[in-house]
C-alpha positions as CSV (number, residue, x, y, z in Angstrom):
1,X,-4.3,-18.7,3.4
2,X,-2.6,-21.1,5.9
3,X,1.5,-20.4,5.8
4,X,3.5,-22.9,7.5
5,X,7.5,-23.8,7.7
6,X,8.6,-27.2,7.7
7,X,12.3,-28.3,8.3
8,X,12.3,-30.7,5.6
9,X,13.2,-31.7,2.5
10,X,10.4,-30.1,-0.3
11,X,10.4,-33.5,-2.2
12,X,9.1,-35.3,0.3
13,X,5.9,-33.2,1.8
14,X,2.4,-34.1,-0.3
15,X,0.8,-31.1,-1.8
16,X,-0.7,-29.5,-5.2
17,X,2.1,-28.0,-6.2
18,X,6.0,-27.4,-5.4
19,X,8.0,-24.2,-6.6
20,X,11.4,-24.8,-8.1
21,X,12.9,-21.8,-8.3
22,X,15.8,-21.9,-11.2
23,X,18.3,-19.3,-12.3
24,X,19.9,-18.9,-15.6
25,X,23.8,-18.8,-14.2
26,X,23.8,-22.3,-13.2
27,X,22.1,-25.6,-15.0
28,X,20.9,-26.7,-11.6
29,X,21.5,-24.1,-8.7
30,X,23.7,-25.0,-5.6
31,X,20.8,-25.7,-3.5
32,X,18.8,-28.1,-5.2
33,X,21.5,-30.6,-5.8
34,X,21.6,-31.3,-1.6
35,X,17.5,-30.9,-1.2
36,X,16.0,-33.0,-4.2
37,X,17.2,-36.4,-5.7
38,X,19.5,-37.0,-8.5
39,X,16.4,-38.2,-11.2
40,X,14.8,-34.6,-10.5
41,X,18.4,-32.9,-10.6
42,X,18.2,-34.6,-14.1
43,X,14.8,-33.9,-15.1
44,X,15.6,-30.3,-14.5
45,X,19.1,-30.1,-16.3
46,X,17.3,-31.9,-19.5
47,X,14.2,-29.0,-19.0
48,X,17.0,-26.4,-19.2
49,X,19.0,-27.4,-22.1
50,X,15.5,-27.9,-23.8
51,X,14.1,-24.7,-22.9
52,X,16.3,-22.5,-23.0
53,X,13.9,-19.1,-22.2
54,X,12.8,-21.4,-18.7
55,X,15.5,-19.9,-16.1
56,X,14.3,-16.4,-17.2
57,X,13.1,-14.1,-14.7
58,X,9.5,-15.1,-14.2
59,X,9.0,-17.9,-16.5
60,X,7.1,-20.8,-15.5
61,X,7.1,-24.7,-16.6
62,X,5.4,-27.3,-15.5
63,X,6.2,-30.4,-14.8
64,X,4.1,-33.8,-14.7
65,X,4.6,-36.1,-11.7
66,X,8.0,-37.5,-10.9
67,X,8.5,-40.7,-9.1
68,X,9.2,-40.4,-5.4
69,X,8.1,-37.0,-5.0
70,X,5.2,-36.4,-2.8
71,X,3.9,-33.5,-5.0
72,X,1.4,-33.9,-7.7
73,X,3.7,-31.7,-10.1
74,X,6.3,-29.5,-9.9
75,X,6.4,-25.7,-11.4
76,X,10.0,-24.4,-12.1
77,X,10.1,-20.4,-12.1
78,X,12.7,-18.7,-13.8
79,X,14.9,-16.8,-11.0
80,X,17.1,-15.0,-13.9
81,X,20.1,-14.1,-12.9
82,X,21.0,-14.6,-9.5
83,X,23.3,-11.8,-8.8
84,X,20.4,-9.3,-9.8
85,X,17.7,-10.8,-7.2
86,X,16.8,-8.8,-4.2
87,X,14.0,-8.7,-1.8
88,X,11.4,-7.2,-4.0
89,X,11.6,-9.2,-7.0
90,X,11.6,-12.1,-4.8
91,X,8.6,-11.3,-3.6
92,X,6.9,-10.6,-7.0
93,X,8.3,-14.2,-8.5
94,X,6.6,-15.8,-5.3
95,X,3.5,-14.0,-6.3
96,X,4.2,-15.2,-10.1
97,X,4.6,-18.6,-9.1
98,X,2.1,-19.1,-6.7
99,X,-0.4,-17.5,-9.3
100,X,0.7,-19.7,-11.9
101,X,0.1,-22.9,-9.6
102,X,-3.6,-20.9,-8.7
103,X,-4.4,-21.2,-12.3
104,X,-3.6,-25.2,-12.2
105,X,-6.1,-25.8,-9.2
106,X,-3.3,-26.1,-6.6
107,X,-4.9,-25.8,-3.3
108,X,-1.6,-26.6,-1.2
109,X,1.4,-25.4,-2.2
110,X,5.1,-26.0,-1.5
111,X,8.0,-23.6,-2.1
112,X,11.6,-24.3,-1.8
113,X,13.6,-21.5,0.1
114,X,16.1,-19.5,-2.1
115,X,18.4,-18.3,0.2
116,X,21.8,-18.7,-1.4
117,X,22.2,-14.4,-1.8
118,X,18.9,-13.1,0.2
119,X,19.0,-14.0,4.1
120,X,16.6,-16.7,5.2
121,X,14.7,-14.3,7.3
122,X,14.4,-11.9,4.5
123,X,13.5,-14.9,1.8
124,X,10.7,-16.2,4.3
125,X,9.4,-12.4,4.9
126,X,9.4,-11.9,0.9
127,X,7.8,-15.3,0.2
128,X,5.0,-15.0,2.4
129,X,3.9,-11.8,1.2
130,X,4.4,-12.3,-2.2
131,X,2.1,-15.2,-1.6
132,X,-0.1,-13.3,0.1
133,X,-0.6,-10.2,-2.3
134,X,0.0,-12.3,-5.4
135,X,-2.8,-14.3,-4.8
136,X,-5.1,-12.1,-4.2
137,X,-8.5,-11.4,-5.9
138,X,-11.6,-9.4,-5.8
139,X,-14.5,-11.3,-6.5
140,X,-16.9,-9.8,-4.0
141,X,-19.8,-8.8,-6.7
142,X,-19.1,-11.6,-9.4
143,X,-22.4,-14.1,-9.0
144,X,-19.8,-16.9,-10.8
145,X,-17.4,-17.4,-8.4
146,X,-15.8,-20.3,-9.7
147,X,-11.9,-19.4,-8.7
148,X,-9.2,-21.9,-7.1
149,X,-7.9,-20.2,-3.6
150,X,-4.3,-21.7,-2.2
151,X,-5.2,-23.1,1.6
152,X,-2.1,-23.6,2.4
153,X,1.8,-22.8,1.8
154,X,4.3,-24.7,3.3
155,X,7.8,-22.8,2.9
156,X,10.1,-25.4,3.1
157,X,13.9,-25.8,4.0
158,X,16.2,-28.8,5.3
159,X,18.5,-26.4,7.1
160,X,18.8,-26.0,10.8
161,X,16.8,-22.6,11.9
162,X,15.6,-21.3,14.8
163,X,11.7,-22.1,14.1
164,X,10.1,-19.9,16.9
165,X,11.9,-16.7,15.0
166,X,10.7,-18.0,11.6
167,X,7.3,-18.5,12.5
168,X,7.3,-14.7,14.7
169,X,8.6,-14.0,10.9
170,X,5.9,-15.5,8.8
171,X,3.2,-13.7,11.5
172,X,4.5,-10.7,10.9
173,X,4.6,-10.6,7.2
174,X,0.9,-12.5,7.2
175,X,-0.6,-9.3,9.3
176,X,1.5,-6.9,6.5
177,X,0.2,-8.7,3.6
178,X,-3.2,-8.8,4.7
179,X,-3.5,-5.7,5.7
180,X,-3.0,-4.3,2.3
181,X,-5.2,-6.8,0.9
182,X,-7.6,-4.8,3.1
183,X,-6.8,-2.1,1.4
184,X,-7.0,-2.9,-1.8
185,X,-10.8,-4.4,-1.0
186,X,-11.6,-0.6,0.2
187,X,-10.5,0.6,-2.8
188,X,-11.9,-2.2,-5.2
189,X,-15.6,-1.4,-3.2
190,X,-17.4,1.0,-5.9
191,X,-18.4,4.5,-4.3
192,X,-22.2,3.5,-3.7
193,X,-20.7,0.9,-1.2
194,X,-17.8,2.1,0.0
195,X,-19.1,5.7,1.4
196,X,-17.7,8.1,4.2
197,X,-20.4,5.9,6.7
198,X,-18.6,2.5,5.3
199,X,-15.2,3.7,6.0
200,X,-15.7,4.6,9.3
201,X,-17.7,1.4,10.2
202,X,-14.4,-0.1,9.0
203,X,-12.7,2.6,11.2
204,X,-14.4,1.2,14.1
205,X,-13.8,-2.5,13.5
206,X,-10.2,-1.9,13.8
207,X,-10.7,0.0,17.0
208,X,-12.4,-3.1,18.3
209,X,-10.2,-5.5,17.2
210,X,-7.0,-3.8,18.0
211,X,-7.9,-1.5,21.3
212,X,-7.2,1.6,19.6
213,X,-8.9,4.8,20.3
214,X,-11.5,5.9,17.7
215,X,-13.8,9.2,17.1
216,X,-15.8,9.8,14.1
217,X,-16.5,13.6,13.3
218,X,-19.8,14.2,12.1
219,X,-20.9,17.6,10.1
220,X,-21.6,19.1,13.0
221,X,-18.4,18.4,14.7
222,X,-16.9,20.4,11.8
223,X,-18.6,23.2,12.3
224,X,-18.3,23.6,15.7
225,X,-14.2,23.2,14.9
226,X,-14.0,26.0,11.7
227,X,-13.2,23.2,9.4
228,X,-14.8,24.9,6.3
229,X,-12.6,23.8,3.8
230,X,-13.9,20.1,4.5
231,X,-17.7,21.8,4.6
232,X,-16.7,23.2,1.2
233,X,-15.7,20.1,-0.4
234,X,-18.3,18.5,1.1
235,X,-21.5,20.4,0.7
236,X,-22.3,19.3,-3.0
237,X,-22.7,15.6,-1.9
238,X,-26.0,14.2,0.0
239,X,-23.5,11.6,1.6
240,X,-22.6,12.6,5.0
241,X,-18.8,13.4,5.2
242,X,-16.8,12.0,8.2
243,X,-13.4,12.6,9.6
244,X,-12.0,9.7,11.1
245,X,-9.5,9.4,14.1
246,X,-7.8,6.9,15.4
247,X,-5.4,7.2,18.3
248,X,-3.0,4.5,18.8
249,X,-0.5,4.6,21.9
250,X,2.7,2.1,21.9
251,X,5.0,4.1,24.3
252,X,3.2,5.1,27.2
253,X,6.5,6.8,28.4
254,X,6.6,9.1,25.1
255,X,3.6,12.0,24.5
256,X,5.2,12.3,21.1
257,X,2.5,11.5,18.5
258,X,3.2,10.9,14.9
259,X,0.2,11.8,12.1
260,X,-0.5,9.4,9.4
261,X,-3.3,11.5,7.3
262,X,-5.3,10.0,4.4
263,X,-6.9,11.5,1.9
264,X,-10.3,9.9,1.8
265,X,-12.5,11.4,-1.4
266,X,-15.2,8.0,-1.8
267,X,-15.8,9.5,-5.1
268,X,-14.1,12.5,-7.3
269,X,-16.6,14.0,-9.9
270,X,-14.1,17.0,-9.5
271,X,-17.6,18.9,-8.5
272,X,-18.6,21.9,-10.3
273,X,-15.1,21.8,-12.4
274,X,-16.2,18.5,-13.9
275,X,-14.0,15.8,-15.1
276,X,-14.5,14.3,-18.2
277,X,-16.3,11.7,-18.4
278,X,-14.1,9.1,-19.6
279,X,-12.3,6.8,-16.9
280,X,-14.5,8.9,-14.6
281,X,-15.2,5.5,-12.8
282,X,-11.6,5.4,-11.4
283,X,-12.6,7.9,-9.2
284,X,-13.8,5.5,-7.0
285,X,-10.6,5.0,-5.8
286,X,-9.8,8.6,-4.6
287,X,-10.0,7.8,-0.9
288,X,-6.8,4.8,-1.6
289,X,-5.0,7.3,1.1
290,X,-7.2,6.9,3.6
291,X,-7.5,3.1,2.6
292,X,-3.2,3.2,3.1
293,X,-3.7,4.7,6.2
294,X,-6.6,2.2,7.9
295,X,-4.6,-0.6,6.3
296,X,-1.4,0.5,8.2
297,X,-3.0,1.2,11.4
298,X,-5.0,-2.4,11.2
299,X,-1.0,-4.0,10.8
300,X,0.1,-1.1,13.6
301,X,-2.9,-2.8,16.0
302,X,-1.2,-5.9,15.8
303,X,2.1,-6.2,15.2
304,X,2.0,-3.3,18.6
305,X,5.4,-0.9,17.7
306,X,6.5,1.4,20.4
307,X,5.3,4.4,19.1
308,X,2.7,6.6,19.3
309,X,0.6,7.6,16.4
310,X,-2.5,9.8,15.3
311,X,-4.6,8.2,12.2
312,X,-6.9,11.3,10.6
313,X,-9.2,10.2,7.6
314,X,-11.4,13.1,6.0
315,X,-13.9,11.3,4.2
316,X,-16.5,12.8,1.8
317,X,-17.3,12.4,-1.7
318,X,-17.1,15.4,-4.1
319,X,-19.8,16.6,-6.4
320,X,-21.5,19.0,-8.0
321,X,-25.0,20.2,-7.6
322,X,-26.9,23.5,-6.6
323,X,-25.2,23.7,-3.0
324,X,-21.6,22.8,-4.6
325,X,-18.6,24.9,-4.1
326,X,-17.9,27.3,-6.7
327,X,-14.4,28.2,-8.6
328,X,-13.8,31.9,-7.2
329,X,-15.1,31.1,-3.7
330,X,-13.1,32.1,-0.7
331,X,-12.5,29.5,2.3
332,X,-11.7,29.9,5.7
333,X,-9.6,26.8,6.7
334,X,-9.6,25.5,10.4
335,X,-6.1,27.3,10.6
336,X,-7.8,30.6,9.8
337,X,-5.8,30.6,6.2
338,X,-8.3,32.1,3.6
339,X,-7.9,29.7,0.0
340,X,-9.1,31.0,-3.3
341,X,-11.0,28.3,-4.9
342,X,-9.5,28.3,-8.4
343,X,-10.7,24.7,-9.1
344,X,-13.1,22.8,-7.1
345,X,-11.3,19.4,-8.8
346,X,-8.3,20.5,-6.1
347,X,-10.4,19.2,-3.2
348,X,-8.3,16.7,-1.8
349,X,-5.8,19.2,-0.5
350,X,-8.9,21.1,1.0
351,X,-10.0,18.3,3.2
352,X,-6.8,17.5,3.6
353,X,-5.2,21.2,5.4
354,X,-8.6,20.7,7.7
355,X,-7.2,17.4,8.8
356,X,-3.5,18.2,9.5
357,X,-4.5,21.0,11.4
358,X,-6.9,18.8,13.7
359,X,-3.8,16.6,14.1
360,X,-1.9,19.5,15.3
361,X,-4.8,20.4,17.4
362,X,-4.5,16.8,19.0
363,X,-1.0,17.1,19.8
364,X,0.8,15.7,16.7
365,X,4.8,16.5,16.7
366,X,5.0,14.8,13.0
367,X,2.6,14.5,10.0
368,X,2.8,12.2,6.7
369,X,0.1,12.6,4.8
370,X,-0.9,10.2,1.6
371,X,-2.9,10.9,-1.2
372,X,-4.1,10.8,-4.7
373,X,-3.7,13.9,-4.6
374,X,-2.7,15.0,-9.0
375,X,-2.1,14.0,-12.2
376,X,0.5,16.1,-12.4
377,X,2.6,13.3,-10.6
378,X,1.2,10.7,-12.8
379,X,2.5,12.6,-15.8
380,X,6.0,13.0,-13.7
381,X,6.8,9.7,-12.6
382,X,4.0,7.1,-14.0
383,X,2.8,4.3,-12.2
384,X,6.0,3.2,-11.1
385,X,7.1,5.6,-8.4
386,X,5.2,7.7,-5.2
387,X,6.2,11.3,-5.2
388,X,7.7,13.0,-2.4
389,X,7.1,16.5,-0.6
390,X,9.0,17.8,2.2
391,X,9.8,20.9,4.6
392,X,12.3,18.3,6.6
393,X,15.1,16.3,5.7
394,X,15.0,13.7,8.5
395,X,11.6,13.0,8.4
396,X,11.8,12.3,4.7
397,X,15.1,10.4,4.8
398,X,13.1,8.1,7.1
399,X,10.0,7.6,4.8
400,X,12.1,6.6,1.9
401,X,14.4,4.8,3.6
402,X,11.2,2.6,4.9
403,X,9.9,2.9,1.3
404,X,13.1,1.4,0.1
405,X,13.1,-1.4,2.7
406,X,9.4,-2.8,1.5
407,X,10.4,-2.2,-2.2
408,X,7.7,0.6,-2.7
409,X,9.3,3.1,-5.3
410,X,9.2,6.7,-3.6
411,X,10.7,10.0,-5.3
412,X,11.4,13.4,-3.5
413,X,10.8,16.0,-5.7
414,X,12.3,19.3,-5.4
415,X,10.6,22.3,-2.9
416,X,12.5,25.1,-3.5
417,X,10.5,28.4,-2.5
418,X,9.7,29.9,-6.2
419,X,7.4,27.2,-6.7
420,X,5.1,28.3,-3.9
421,X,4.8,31.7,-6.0
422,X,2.4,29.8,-8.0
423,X,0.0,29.1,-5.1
424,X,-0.1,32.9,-3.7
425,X,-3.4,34.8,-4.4
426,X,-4.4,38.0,-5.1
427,X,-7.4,38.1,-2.5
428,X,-6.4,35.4,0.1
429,X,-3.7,33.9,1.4
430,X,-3.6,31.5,-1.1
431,X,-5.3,29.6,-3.9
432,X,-5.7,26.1,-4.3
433,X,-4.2,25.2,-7.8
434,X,-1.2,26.9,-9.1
435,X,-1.7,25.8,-12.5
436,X,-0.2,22.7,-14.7
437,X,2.9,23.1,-14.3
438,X,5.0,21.6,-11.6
439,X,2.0,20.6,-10.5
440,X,2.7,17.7,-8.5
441,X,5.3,20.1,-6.1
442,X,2.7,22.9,-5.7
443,X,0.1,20.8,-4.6
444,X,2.1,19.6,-2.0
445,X,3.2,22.9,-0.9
446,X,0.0,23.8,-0.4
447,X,-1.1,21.0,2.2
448,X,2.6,21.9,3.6
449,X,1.1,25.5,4.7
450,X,-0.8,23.8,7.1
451,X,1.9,21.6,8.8
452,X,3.4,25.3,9.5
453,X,7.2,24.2,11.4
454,X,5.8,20.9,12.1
455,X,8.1,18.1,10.0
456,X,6.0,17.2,7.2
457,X,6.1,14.8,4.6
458,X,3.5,14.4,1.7
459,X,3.2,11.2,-0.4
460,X,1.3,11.2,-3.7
461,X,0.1,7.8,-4.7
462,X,-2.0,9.0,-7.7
463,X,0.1,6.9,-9.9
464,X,0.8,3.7,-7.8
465,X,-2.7,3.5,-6.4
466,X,-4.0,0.7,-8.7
467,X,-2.4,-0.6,-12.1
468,X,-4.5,-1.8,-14.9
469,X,-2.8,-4.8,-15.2
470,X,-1.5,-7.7,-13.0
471,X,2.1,-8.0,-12.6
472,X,4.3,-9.3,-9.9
473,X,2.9,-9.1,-6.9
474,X,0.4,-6.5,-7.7
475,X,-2.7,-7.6,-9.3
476,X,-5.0,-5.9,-11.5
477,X,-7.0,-3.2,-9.4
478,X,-6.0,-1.4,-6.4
479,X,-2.6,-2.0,-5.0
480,X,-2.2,-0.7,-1.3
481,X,0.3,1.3,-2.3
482,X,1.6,3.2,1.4
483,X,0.6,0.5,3.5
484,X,3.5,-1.1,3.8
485,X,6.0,2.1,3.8
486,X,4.0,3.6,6.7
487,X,3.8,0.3,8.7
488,X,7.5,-0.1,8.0
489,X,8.3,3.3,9.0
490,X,6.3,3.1,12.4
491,X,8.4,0.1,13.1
492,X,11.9,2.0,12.1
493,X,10.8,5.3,14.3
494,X,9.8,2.0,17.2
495,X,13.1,0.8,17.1
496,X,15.1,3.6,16.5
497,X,13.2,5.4,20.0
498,X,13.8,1.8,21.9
């Protein structure tokens, strides 16, 4: 999608489609009255008294061609109230209106800038990626492809702005928004396509594009390194796992290195400990970590923060068969830490305490790691909210306050040190489940064992990783939930060093 500003006024560019937005405190808002002309002012004040469910928060009306104006028809979207609208729910009405005018054929599209209680930077950032990941579809295996795709959007405003900063602005938010849309098409790929080899062919591609540094670990590799708990996981599948590495350096004059790790299971059978076999499919999707983490480091290659940061993928599938991984098993981790294998369906924290200690072994001085890692958080916080585990405060204050800034709903829960009873084992140093409950929180504070003093912070996506339905700016499927939080929070950390 083409995304252009134009200092001008909306009614008078030709396109599909133009986006009115209209809020139900005022019959026609402040800003319309000095950008469109007095017969569409009244047009829109009859439409309101008429309709009186139109200015509501994501309601959409149509209407046909109006004299004078230079687009084909015009689609008013109901702001609701205006004192309630922030940053995020701008950017999911973008994505509502520009899929409504989608679904009319609109090829170009038009959309008026509501800037009246949201800066005009922030508005542009919203709309673009609200376009962007509102719009987006997966068609990739459909044979029917029959689908209307927007070309172009033309954000539109008739008041003086400095164009060069607007346009830095729309680049910005286009790299973002594509980024997870990258993402989301790793995740959407089903698990005979979208295998450890895939990823880090994709791995590679960004490293060519971007300049960044990349090494892909091989079985051997992990041999020759200890990492046994990624052999364990590993050794029921006939896929070849791979642990992905990207090294991308933004501050030449700083050998700090912060440690984005993903999670990056291709496909979850939950191996000898079987899952049932309902909604097994979903599984697929396991690896949406590692997808958060090559979608933020694609953005990082671009967009270029001053910072330094370590990108560390473990990638394998995890099944069962005569070679698999048994419950009761004892695993020697790369640290040395012995783990009781209580339930080979805990794998992703196995591959996982492999992979933060390789980023300590390259130097790391920070890890975040993201995964899908238990339904324990689903259960906890639904598919509204990322949970949070920490061993440091600043660290974490930073991640939600970057989670906060891109509108992606993150939760700390609580660490205390009885909850890492439940992990302790009778024969070595620890087991990998701790049971149902608290779940979520032990789980965590098992990966943090590995992190040892290093500041830590764990983000479980299991929950936010795809929705089942479309709404706002997310559409039905994966999401990219983390790519934006992490690509935020390298640029917070960039400018807070500079």
């Amino acid at each position: 999608m083409k995304i252009e500003f134009a200092e001008a006024s909306p009614i008078d560019i030709f396109c599909d489609a133009l986006i009115i937005g209209i809020s139900d405190t005022n019959k026609v808002p402040n800003y319309l009255s000095a950008t469109i002309d007095k017969q569409l002012i009244a047009t829109i004040s009859d439409i309101v008294l008429d309709q009186a469910n139109c200015c509501k928060y994501g309601e959409t009306t149509v209407i046909q061609p109006v004299s004078g104006i230079g687009s084909k028809r015009i689609l008013l979207l109901g702001l609701g109230k205006r004192d309630r609208l922030n940053m995020d729910k701008l950017r999911s009405l973008v994505a509502i209106g520009v899929r409504a005018a989608q679904k009319l054929g609109s090829r170009t599209i038009t959309t008026m800038v509501f800037e009246e209680s949201i800066s005009l930077e922030k508005t542009v950032q919203a709309t673009v990626e609200g376009a962007i990941l509102g719009s987006y579809q997966f068609n990739y295996y459909k044979t029917d492809k029959k689908k209307y795709e927007v070309e172009k959007l033309i954000i539109a405003s008739k008041k003086l702005v400095d164009k060069q900063k607007i346009e830095q602005i729309i680049a910005y938010s286009k790299i973002v928004g594509d980024s997870v849309n990258f993402a989301r098409d790793l995740v959407n790929h089903p698990a005979s396509y979208m295998t450890p080899t895939q990823i880090a062919r994709h791995a590679m591609e960004i490293s060519h594009k971007t300049g960044m540094e990349v090494r892909i670990l091989e079985r051997e590799d992990f041999v020759e390194h200890g990492m046994n708990a990624m052999l364990a996981v590993s050794k029921g599948s006939d896929e070849p796992p791979k642990m992905i590495v990207l090294k991308y350096i933004g501050n030449i004059s700083n050998n700090e290195f912060i440690a984005f790790v993903g999670k990056g299971i291709t496909f979850d059978s939950g191996g000898i400990s079987l899952k049932p076999s309902a909604n097994m499919e979903a599984m697929k999707g396991d690896m949406a970590g590692g997808a958060a983490v090559l979608g933020a480091m694609q953005a990082i290659g671009h967009i270029k923060p001053k910072i330094n940061i370590l990108a560390v993928i473990p990638c394998t599938e995890n099944m069962p068969s005569g070679r698999a991984l048994k419950p009761g098993d004892i695993v020697t981790s790369m640290s040395r830490k012995t783990i009781e294998i209580i339930s080979t369906d805990a794998e992703g924290r196995l591959v996982l305490a492999d992979a933060i200690t390789y980023a300590r072994e390259l130097g790391a001085s920070k890890v975040v790691d993201i995964a899908t890692l238990t339904g324990a958080c689903v259960v906890a916080l639904g598919n509204v909210t990322s949970g949070i585990v920490s061993n440091n405060d600043e660290l974490c204050r930073e991640v939600l306050q970057a989670a906060q800034q891109t509108g992606e709903k993150m939760w700390e829960l609580p660490s205390f040190e009885e909850y890492r009873e439940q992990i302790k084992s009778s024969i070595a140093d620890m087991k990998n489940s701790g049971g149902r409950m608290a779940g979520a929180i032990t789980a965590g504070l098992f990966i943090g064992q590995f992190a040892d003093d290093l500041p830590w912070v764990h983000i479980d996506i299991a929950g936010t990783s795809d929705t089942d339905k479309t709404s706002g700016y997310n559409t039905k499927g994966a999401t990219g939930a983390g790519v934006r939080t992490l690509v935020q929070l390298a640029e917070n950390i960039s400018n807070h060093d500079c």
